[in-house]
C-alpha positions in Angstrom: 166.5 145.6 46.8 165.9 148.5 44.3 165.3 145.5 41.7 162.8 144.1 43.7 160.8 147.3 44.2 160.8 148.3 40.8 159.4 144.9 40.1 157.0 144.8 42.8 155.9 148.3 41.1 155.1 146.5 37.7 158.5 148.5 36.4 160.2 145.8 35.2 159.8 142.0 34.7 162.1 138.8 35.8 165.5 138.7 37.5 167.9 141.5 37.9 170.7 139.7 36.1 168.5 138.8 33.0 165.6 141.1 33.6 163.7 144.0 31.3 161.0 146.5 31.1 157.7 145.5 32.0 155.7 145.8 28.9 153.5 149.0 29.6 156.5 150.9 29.4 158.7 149.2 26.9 157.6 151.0 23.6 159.3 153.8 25.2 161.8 153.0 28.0 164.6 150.6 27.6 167.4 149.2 30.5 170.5 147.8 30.5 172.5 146.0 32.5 175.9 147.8 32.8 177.2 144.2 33.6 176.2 142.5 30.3 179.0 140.6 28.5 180.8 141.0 31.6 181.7 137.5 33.3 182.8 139.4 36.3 179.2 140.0 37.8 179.4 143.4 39.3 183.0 144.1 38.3 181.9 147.0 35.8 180.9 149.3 39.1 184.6 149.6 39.9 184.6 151.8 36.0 182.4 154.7 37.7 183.7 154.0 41.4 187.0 153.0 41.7 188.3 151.0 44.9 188.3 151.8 47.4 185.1 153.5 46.6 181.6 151.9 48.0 181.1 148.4 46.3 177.9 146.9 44.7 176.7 150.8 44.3 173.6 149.7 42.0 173.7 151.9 38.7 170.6 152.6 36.6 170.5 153.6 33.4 167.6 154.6 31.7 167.3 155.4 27.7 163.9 157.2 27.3 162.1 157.4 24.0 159.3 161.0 24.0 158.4 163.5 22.3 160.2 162.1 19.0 163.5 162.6 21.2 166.0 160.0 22.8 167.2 161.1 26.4 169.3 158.9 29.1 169.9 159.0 32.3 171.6 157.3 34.6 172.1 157.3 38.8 174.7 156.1 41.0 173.2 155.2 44.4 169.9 153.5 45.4 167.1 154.9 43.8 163.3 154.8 45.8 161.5 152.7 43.2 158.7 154.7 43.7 160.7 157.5 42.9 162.3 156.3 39.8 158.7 155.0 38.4 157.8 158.5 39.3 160.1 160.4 37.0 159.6 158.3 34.2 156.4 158.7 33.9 156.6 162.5 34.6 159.5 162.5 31.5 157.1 160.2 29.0 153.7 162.5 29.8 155.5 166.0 30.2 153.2 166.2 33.4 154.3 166.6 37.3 153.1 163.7 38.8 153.3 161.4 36.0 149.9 158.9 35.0 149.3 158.5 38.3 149.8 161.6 40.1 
């Protein structure tokens, strides 16, 4: 679902399994799959929320390239893809509201 949203936002491109940043923000934000290399899809949640702890929590992580600095961050929970589109862009312009605020 958050997938979805971020792709129907123009966040990201493809599948969530084999997916990556839609090119308008790819010079400067990157995303990875915390499941990659892992043949256990999903099996890598159980790391930051062990059982019997929620399963299939989606996890974001976000590597963010500004101002000549790397950042990260990264969320446990669902995440409004408007939300998350949001702060990105507020954290790449240095402006409330982002680009399109």
């Amino acid at each position: 679902r958050q997938w979805e949203g971020m792709r129907d936002l123009g966040f990201v491109e493809g599948s969530e399994r084999d997916g990556r940043i839609a090119e308008g923000y790819s010079q400067n934000v990157s995303l990875y799959s915390l499941d990659a290399g892992v043949p256990e899809y999903g099996k890598v949640y159980e790391i930051y929320i062990p059982p019997p702890g929620e399963v299939g929590v989606p996890m974001t992580v976000i590597l963010i390239k500004a101002g000549g600095e790397v950042m990260w961050y990264s969320r446990v929970g669902y995440w409004e893809p408007e939300d998350l589109v949001l702060t990105i862009e507020e954290i790449l312009t240095g402006e409330e509201g982002g680009q399109n605020g």
